[in-house]
Backbone bond lengths (Angstrom), bond angles and torsions (degrees), N, CA, C in turn:
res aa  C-N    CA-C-N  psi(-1)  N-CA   C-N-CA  omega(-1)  CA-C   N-CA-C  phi
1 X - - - 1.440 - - 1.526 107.93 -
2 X 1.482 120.18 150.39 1.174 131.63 -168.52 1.375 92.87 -131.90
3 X 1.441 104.72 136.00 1.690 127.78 169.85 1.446 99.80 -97.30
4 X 1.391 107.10 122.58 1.677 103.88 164.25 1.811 98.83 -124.33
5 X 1.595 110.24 -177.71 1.545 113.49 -149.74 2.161 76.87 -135.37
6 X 1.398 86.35 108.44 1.665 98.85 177.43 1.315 114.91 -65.34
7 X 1.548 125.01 15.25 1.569 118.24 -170.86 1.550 76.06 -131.26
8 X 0.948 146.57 -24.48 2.237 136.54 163.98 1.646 93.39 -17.68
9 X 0.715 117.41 151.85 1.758 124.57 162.11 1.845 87.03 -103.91
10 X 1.219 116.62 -67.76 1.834 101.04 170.60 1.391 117.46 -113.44
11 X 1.338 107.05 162.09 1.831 105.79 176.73 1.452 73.21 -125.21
12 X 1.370 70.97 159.03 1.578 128.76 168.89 1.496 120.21 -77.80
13 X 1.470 158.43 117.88 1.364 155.64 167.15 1.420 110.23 -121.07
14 X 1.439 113.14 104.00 1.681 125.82 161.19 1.465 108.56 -57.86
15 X 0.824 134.88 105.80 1.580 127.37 178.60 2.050 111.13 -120.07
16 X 1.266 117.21 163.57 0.915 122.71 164.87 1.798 108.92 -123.37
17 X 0.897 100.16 109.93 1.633 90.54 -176.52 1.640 121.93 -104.95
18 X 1.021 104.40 166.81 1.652 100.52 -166.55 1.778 115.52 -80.15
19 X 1.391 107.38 -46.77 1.533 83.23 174.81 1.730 93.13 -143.94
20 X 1.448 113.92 75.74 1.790 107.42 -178.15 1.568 95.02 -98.75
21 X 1.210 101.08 138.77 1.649 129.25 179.26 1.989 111.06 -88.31
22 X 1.008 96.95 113.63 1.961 88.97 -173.38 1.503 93.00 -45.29
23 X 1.734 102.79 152.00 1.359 106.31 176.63 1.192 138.85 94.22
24 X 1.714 103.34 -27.09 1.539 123.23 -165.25 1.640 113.31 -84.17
25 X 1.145 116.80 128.81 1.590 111.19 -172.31 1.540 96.02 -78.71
26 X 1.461 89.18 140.51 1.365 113.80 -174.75 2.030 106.08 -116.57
27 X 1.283 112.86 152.98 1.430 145.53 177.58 1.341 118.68 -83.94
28 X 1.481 148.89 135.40 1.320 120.65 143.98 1.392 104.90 -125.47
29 X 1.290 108.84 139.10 1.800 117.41 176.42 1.645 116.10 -121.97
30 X 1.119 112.43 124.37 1.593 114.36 -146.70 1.554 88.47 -134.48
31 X 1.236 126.63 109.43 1.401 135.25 -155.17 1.727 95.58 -120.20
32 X 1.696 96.20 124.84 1.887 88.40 170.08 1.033 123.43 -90.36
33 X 1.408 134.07 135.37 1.662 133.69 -155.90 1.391 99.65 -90.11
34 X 1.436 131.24 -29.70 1.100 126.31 -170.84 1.918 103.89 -91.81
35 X 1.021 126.58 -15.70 1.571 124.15 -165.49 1.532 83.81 -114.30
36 X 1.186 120.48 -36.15 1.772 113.26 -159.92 1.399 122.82 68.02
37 X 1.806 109.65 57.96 1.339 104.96 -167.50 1.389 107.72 -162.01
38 X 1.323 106.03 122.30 1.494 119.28 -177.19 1.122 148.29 -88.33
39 X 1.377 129.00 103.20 1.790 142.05 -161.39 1.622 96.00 -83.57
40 X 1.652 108.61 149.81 1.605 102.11 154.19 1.422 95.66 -142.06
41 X 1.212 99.75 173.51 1.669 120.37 -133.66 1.327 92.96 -164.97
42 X 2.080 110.92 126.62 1.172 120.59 154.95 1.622 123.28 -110.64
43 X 1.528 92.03 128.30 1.304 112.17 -168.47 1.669 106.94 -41.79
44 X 1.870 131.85 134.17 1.225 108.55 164.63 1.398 139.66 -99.24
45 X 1.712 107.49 7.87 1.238 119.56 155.07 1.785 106.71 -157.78
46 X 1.098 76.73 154.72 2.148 90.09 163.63 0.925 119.06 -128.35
47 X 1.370 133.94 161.92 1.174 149.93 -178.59 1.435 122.42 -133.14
48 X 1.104 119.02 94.64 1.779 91.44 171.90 1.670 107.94 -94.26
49 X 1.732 94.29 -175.84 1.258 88.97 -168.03 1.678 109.99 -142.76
50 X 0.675 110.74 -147.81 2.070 119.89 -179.78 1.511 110.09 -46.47
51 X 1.658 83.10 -66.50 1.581 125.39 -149.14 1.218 111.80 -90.91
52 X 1.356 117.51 19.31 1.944 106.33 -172.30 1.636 106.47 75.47
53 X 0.960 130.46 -20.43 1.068 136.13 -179.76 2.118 115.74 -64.60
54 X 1.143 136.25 116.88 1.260 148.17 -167.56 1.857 111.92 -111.12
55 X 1.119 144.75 98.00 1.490 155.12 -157.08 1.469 78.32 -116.84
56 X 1.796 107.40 129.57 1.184 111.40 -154.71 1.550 91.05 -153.34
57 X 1.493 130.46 106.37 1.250 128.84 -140.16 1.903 93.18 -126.43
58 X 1.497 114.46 132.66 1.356 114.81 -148.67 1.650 113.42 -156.07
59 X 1.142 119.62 128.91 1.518 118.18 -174.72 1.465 112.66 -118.39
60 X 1.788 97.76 103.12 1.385 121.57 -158.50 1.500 105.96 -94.04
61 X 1.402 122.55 115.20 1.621 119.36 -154.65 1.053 80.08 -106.08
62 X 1.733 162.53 -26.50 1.241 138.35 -129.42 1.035 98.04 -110.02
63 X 1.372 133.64 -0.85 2.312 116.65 -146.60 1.580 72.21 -89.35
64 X 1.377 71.27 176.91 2.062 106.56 -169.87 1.536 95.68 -165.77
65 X 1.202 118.41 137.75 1.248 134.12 167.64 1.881 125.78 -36.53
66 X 1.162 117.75 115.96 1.651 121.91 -174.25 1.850 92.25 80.11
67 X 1.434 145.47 3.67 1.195 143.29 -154.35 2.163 81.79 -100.41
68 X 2.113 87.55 117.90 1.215 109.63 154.59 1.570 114.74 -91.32
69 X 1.672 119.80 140.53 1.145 127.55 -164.30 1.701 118.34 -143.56
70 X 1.514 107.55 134.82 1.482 86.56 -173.05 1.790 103.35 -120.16
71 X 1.603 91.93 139.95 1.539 91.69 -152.24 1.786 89.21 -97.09
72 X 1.276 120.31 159.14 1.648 125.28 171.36 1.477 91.42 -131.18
73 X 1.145 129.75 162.54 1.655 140.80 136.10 1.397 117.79 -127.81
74 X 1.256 96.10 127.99 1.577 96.84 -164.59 1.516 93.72 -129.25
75 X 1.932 118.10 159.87 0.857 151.16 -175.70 1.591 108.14 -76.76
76 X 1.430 112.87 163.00 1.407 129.12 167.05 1.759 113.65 -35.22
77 X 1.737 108.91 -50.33 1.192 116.66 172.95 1.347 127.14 -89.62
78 X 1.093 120.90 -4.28 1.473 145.34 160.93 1.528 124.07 93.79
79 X 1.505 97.46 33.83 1.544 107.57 178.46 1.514 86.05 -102.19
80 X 1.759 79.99 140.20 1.559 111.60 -172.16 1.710 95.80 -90.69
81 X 1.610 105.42 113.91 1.262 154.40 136.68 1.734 127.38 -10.75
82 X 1.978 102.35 -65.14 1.373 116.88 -150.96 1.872 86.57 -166.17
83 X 1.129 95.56 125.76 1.579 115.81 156.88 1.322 136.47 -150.65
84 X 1.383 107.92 122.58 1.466 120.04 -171.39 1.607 117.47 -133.12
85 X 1.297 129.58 162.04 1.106 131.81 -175.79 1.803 100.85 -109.73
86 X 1.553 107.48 155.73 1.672 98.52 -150.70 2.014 83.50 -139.28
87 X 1.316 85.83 124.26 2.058 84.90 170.36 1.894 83.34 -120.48
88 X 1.540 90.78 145.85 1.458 118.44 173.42 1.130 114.62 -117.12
89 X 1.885 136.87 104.70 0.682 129.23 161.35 2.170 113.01 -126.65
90 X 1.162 107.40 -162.45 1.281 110.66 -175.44 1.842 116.86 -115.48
91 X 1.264 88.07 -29.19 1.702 119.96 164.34 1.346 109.17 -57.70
92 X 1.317 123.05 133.40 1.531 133.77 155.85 1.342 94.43 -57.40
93 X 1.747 99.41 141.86 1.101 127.27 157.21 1.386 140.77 -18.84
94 X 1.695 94.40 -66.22 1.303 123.03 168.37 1.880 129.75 -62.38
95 X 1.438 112.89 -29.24 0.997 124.39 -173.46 1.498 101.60 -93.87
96 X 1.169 127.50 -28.06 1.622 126.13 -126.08 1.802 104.56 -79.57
97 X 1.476 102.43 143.75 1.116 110.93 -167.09 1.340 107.71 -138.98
98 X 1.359 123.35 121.67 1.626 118.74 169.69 1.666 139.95 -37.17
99 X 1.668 86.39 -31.16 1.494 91.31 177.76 2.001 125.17 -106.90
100 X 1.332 86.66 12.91 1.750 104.36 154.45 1.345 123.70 -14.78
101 X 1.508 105.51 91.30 2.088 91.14 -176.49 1.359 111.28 89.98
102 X 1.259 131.84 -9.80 1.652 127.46 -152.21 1.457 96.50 -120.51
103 X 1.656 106.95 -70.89 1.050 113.86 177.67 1.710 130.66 -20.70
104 X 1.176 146.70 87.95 1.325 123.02 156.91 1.440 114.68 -111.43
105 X 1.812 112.46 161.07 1.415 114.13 178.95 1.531 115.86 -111.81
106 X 0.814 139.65 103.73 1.539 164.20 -160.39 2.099 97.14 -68.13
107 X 0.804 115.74 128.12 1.925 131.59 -171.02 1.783 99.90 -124.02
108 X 1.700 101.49 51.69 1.574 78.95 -176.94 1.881 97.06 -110.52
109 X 1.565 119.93 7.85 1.302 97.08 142.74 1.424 102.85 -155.80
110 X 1.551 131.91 164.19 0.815 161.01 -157.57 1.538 120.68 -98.70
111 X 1.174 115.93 12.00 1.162 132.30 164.62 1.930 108.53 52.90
112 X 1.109 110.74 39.83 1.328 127.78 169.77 1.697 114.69 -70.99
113 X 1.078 107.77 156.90 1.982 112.43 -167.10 1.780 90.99 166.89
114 X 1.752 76.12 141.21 1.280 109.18 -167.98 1.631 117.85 -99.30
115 X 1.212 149.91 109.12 1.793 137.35 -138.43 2.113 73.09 -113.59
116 X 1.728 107.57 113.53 1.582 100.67 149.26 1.498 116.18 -68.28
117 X 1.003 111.82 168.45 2.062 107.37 154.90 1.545 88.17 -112.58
């Protein structure tokens, strides 16, 4: 799974893909798991690299905050390439917590008690 930051104007995707040809126009289809609904998206640069490795640079209009996403990249002929699953949040990684902003704790008693003998 990949964390991306819904205020990026583009992300970034390290990918290893199975059989991309330098040069080859590439697809991206970024499906929302929670709405069930599919955007496509052309990549605005690539990179390959040494290592098999593909840097795949992309301007993702759909994320929304807590929004799980499933990413495909597919080829000219439309065999899928690269697949990953995509969480969108705004929160660092490291910190991130579901109840961000939501959470409050209410002080309406003081947990007072009386011991008889």
């Amino acid at each position: 799974m990949t964390v991306v930051n819904q205020d990026n104007a583009s992300q970034r995707f390290i990918t290893i893909p199975r059989n991309y040809i330098e040069g080859e126009s590439l697809t991206i289809k970024v499906r929302d798991e929670q709405k069930n609904t599919v955007f496509t998206f052309t990549p605005t640069n690539v990179y390959p690299n040494v290592y098999d490795l593909v840097y795949i640079d992309c301007n993702l209009t759909c994320l929304y905050e807590g929004g799980f996403f499933e990413l495909s990249v597919l080829n000219a002929s439309s065999d899928v390439l690269y697949k990953d699953r995509l969480f969108s949040t705004n929160q660092s990684a490291e910190n991130y917590s579901i109840n961000n902003g939501n959470f409050i704790t209410l002080n309406t008693n003081n947990n007072d008690y009386i011991v008889i003998q």
